[in-house]
C-alpha positions as CSV (number, residue, x, y, z in Angstrom):
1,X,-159.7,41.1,36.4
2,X,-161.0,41.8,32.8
3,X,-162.2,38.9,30.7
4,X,-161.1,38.5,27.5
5,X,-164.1,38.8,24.9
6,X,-165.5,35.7,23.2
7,X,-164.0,37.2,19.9
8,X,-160.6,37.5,20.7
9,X,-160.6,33.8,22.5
10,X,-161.8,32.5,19.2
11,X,-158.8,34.2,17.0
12,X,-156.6,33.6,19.3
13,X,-157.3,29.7,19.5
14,X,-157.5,29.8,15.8
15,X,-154.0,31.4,15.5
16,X,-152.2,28.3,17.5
17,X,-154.3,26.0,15.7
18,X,-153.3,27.5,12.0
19,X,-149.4,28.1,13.0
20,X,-147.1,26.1,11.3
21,X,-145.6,23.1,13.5
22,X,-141.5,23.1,14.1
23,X,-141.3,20.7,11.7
24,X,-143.3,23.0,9.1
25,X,-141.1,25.8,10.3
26,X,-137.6,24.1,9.2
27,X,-138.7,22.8,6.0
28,X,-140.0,26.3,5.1
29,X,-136.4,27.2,5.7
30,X,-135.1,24.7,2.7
31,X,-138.0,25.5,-0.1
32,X,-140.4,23.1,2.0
33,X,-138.1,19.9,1.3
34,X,-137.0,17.6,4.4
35,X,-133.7,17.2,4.4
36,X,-132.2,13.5,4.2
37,X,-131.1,12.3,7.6
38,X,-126.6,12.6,7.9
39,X,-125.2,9.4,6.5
40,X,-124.0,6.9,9.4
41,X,-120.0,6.7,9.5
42,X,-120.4,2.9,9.1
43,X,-123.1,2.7,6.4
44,X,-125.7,-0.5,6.5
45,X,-124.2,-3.0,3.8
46,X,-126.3,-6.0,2.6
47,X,-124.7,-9.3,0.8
48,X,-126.7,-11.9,-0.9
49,X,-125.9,-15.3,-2.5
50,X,-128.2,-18.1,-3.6
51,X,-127.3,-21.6,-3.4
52,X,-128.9,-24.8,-5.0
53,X,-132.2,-22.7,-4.6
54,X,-131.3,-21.4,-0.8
55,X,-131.1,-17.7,-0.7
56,X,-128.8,-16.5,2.0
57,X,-128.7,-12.6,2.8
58,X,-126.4,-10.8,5.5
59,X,-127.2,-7.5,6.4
60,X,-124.3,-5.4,8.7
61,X,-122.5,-1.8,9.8
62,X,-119.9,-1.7,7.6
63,X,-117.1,0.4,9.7
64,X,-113.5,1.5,8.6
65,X,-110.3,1.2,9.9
66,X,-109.6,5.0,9.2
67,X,-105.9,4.4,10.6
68,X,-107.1,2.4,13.5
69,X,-105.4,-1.2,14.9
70,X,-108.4,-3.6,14.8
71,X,-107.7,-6.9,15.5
72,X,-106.5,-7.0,18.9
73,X,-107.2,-3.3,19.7
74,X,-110.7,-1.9,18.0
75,X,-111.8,-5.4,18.3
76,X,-110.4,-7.0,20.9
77,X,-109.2,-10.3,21.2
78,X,-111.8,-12.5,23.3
79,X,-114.5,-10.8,23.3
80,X,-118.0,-11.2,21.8
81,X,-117.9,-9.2,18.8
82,X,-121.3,-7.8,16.9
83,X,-119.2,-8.9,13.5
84,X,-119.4,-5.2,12.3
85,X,-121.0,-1.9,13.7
86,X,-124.3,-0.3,15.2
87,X,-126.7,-2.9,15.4
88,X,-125.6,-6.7,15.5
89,X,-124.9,-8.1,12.2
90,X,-128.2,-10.5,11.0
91,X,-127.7,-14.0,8.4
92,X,-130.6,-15.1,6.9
93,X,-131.0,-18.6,5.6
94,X,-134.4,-19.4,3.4
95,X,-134.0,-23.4,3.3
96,X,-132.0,-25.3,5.8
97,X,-127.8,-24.9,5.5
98,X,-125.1,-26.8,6.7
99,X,-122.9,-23.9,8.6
100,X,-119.5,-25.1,8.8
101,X,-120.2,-28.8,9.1
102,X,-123.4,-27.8,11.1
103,X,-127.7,-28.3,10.6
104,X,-129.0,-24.7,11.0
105,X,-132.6,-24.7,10.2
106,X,-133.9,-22.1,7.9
107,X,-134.7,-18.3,10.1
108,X,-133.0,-15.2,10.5
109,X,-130.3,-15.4,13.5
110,X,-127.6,-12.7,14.6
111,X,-124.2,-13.6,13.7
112,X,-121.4,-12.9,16.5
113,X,-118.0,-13.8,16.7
114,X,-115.2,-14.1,19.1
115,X,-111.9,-12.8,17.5
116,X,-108.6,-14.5,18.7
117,X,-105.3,-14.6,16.6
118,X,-105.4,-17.9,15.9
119,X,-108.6,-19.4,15.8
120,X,-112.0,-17.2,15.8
121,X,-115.5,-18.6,17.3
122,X,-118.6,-17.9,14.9
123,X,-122.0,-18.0,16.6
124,X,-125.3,-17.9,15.2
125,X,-127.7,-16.4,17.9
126,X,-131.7,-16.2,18.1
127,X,-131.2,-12.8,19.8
128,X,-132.2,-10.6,16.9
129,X,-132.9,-7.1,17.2
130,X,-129.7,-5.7,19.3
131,X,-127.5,-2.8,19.5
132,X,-123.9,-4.1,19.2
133,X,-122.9,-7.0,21.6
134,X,-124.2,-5.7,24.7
135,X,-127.1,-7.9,25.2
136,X,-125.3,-10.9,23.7
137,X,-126.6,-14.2,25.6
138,X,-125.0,-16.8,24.9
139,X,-128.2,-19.2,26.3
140,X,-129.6,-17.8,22.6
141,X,-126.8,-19.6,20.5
142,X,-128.1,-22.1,17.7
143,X,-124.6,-22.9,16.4
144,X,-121.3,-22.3,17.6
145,X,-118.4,-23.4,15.1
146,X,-114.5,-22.6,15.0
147,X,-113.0,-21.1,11.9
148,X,-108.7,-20.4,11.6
149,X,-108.5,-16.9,10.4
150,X,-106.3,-16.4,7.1
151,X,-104.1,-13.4,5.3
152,X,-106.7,-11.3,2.9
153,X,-105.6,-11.2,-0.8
154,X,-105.2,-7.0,0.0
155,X,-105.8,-4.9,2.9
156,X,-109.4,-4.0,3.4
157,X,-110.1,-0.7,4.4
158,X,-114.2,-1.3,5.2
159,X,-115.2,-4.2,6.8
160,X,-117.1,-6.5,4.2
161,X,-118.9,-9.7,4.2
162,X,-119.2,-11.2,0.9
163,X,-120.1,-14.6,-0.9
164,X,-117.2,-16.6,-2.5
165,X,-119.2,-18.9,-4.4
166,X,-118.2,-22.0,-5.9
167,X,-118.3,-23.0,-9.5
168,X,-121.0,-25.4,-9.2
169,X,-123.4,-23.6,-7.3
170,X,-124.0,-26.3,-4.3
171,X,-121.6,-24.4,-1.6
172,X,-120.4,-21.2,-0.9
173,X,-117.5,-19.0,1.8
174,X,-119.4,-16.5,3.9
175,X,-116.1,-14.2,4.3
176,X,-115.7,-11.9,7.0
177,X,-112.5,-9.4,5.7
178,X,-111.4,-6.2,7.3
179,X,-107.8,-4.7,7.3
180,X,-105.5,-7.8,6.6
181,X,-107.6,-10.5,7.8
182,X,-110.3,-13.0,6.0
183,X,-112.3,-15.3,8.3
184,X,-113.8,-17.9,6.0
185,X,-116.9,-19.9,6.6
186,X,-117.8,-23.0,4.9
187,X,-122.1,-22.9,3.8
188,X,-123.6,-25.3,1.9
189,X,-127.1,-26.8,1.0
190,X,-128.7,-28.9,3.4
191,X,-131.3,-30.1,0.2
């Protein structure tokens, strides 16, 4: 067997070492940019409200109905819902609220629901971090309150959360809408 000489081992080493990576390779392809990652088909949605100096954000997949049935197909009655899409839907409180007549301390907590026709449970959970529902555990919950669901305004198309805040600032609805259905949620200061 012949032995490669010392010289050719060195360029040939040098050659793997100097070759572009994959990653250099594609971008090379596109005048050296990156392109930006596809868009998801339930785009990350954020909504924000501040009340008698508590700041409350929601951050949550915002998936449409794109002809579907939701409530009570999509979404199915009775189940633990993740309150949107991809990864469970997260509430964030920066003073102490009262959540639908309940104490919930100031923290982040992921915000579940059980959707029925005629009454719908909202939980707030300290299991932060999931993907959907799956690993929902109910030993987790901090609140657990019961809200009646009521006819939207208009049908909604994306599922939204959003802040219906009141004139003087002290209170506001966190409001869960998608198709033809608004789930309102009482917050107010705990100050």
């Amino acid at each position: 067997m012949k032995s490669i000489p010392a010289t050719v081992a060195i360029l040939l080493a040098a050659l793997v070492i100097l070759a572009p990576s994959p990653a250099d390779a594609q971008s090379a392809g596109t005048g050296g940019v990156v392109p930006a990652p596809e868009a998801r088909q339930s785009p990350l949605a954020l909504a924000s409200s501040t009340i008698d100096g508590t700041y409350i954000k929601v951050v949550y997949g915002s998936p449409r109905m794109r002809g579907r049935s939701i409530f009570g197909g999509l979404v199915p009655y009775g189940n633990v819902w993740r309150t949107g899409a991809n990864e469970a839907t997260e509430i964030t409180f920066s003073k102490p609220v009262i959540f639908s007549g309940e104490r919930v301390e100031a923290g982040t907590y992921a915000l579940f629901t059980i959707p029925d026709r005629d009454q719908w449970t909202v939980i707030l959970n300290n299991g932060l971090g999931q993907w959907g529902a799956y690993e929902y555990d109910e030993s987790l919950d901090v609140v657990r309150v019961e809200v009646a669901p009521e006819r939207a305004a208009q049908q909604h198309e994306a599922f939204t959360i959003r802040f219906d805040d009141d004139e003087g600032r002290r209170g506001t609805t966190l409001s869960i809408v998608w198709d033809g259905t608004r789930v309102p949620v009482r917050l107010e200061s705990a100050n």
